[in-house]
N, C-alpha and C positions, 0 to 999 in steps of 0.2 A: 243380711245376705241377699235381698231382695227375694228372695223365697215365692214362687208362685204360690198359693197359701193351699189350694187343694184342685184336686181332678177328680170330675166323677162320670167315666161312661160307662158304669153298671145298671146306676135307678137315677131316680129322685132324687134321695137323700142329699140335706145340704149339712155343714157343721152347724152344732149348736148355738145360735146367735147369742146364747150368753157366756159364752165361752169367749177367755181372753188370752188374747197371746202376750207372753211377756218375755225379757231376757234376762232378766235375773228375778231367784226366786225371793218369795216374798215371805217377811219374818212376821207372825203373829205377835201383836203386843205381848201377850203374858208368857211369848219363848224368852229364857233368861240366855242373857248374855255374859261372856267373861268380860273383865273391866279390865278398864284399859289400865291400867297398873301391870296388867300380866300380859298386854298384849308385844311382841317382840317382831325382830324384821331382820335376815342378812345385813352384815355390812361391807361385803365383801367389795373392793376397791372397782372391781372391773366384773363383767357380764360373765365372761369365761372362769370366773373363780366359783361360782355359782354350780359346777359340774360336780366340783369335790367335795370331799368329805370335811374341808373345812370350812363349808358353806353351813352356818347354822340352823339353816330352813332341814339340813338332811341330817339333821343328826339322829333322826329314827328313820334313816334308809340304813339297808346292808350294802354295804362296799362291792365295787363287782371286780374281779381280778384283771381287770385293763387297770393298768402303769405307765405313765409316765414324770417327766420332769418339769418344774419352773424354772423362770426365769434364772434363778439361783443355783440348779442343777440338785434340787432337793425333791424325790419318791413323792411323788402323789397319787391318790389313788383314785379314779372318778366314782361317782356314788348315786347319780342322779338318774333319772328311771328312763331319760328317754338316748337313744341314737345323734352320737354331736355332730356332726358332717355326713357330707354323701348325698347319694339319692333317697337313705333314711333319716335322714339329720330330723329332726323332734318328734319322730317313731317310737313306742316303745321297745326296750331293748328285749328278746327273746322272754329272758328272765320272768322280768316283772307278766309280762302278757300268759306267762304259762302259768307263773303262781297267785296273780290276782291277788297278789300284797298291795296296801295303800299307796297312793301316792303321794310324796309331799314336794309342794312348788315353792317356790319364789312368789309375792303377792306386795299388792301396794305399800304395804309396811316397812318394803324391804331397800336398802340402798341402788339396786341394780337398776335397770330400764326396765321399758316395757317391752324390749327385746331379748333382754335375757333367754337364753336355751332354755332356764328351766321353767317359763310360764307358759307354756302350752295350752294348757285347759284353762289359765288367767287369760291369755288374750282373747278366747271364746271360739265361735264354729269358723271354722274357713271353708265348708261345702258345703252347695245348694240341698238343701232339702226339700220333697214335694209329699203334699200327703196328695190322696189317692184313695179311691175306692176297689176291695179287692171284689173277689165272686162270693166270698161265703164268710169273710170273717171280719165284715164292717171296713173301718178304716184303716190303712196302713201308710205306711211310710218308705219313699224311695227316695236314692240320690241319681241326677243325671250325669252325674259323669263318676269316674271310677276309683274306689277307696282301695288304698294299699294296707297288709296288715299291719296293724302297731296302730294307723292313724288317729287321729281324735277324730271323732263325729261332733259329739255334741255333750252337754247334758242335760236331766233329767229333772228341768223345772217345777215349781210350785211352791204353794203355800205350804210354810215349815208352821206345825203344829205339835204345840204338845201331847203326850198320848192321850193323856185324858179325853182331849179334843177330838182325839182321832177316833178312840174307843166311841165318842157321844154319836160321830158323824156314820158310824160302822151303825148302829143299832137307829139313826133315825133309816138309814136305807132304806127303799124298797123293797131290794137284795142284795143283804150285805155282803154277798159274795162279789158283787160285781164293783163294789165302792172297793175293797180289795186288790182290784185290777191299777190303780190309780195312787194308791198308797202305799207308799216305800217309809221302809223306819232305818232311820240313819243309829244304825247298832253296830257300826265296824268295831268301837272304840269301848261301847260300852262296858259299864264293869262294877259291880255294886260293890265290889269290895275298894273300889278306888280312891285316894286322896284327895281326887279332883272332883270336888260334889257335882260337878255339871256331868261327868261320866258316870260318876255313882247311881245319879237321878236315871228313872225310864227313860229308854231313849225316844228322842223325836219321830217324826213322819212327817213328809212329804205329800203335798196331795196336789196333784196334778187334774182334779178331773175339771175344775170352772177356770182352771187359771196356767197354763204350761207356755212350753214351746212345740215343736213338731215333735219334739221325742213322747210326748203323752201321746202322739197315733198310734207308734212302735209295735206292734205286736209280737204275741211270745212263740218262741219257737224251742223242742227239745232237743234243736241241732242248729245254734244259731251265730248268726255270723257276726254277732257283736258280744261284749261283755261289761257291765258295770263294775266302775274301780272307786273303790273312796280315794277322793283328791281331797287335802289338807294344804292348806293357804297357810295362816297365821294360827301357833298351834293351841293359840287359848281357845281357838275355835272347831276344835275337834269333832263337839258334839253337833254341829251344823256342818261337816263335810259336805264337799260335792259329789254327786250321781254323776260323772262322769263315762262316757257310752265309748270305746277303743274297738276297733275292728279284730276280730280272731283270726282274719285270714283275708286275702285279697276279697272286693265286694264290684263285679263287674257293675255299670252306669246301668240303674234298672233293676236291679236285682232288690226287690224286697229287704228288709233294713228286719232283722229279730232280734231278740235277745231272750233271755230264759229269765221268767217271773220270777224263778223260784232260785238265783243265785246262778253258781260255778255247776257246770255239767258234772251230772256225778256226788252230786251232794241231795242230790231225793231219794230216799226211800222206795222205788219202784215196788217193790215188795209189798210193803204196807199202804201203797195208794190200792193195790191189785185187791189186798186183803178188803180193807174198807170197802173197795166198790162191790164186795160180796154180802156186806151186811146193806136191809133196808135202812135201817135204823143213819146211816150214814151215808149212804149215795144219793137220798135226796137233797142232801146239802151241798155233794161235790161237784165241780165246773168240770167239763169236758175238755179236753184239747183239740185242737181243730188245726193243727199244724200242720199234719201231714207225713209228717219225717219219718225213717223209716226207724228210727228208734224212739219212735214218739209213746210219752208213758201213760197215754189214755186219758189225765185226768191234770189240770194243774193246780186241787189241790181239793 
């Protein structure tokens, strides 16, 4: 995207010189992969077939009650998560951005282009991104020019590790609170009671902290203007989804870039973080929030 890579007129501070930017995230040798035996792809004849529900990339989307017709004058019903035309044409629809259900795309596997409506988050960022030095909470992340809601920002790079892996890298830490910050476990799908022993297994993580894209600046917010969606490509690959970053609401050029650590608003315990930060025995361990917001839960986590 040509991306100026950072700004800083607060201090000193420069990025970590071992710190690497990449564009797609990178699979540790001993992440098990599904075989290509199980691997599958749309065949749908043309791009626009790709909307409906007889697109087989959507066969675990819910139908949305827009109807129309084919060629043949035969009910169709589109199924696909984003806005097909307009000033919103590959937005997400209302729907999906309120209930933060998965998303599943079109991918190289699949008979369509690479213009297909439904590869949105397959074709990757289309806005600049800048990291940036804030006043008080390190580095963050802004766009220059201005996101509408539904839009795709970006997603959420790094090295995919098993959890064992991830467990080893938590406990060499310093503060393993802070490795934390960096480390997403890909558990939309998981399921130990499942058929599919790749879902069965613990699920993966992400660790963005020696190796991301600008979304590793992001910082959290309890009132934030973006949300993480699982995107699913080819669906032997569930247990390696993407971290996909969607806008919750218009984001004027400039405007600080958040998301919330800790998932979908309203899914913390404010209660029990309050409770906790009452015992010693437990607040020595908990991280502060430093957001600001006016519904900010003190602590994230």
């Amino acid at each position: 995207m040509g991306d100026q890579r950072y700004v800083n007129d607060e201090d000193d501070q420069i990025l970590n010189p071992n710190f690497r930017f990449i564009d797609h995230s990178v699979t540790a040798d001993d992440v098990p992969v599904a075989e290509d035996s199980f691997r599958t792809g749309c065949d749908c004849a043309d791009d626009e077939e790709c909307m409906y529900s007889t697109c087989q990339c959507l066969d675990e989307m819910a139908p949305d009650s827009d109807e129309d017709e084919d060629d043949y004058g035969q009910s169709r019903k589109k199924r696909f998560a984003y806005h097909a035309s307009g000033a919103k044409a590959g937005f997400l629809r209302s729907r999906i951005l309120e209930s933060g259900e998965p998303i599943y795309e079109c991918h190289e596997g699949c008979n369509c282009s690479l213009q297909c409506p439904n590869r949105v988050v397959e074709r990757g960022r289309t806005v600049p991104l800048q990291i940036f030095r804030t006043e008080d909470r390190g580095w963050g992340v802004r766009c220059p020019v201005n996101i509408k809601q539904g839009q795709f920002v970006d997603r959420y790079l790094g090295e995919i590790i098993t959890s064992q892996e991830a467990d080893r890298r938590r406990a060499e830490a310093t503060i393993s609170q802070r490795k934390d910050v960096y480390l997403f476990g890909l558990d939309k799908f998981s399921d130990p009671n499942s058929l599919d022993p790749l879902l069965a297994a613990a699920p993966l993580e992400v660790d963005g902290e020696w190796m991301s894209g600008p979304t590793r600046f992001i910082n959290h917010s309890c009132d934030p203007n973006m949300r993480i969606f699982a995107r699913v490509g080819d669906h032997a690959d569930k247990h390696i989804h993407d971290l996909a970053l969607f806008a919750l609401r218009d984001i004027p050029a400039g405007e600080e870039l958040t998301f919330d650590y800790q998932g979908k608003p309203g899914e913390v315990d404010k209660d029990e973080l309050d409770n906790d930060a009452q015992d010693p025995s437990k607040i020595k361990d908990m991280t502060k929030c430093k957001c600001g917001a006016k519904n900010c839960r003190g602590f994230l986590w």
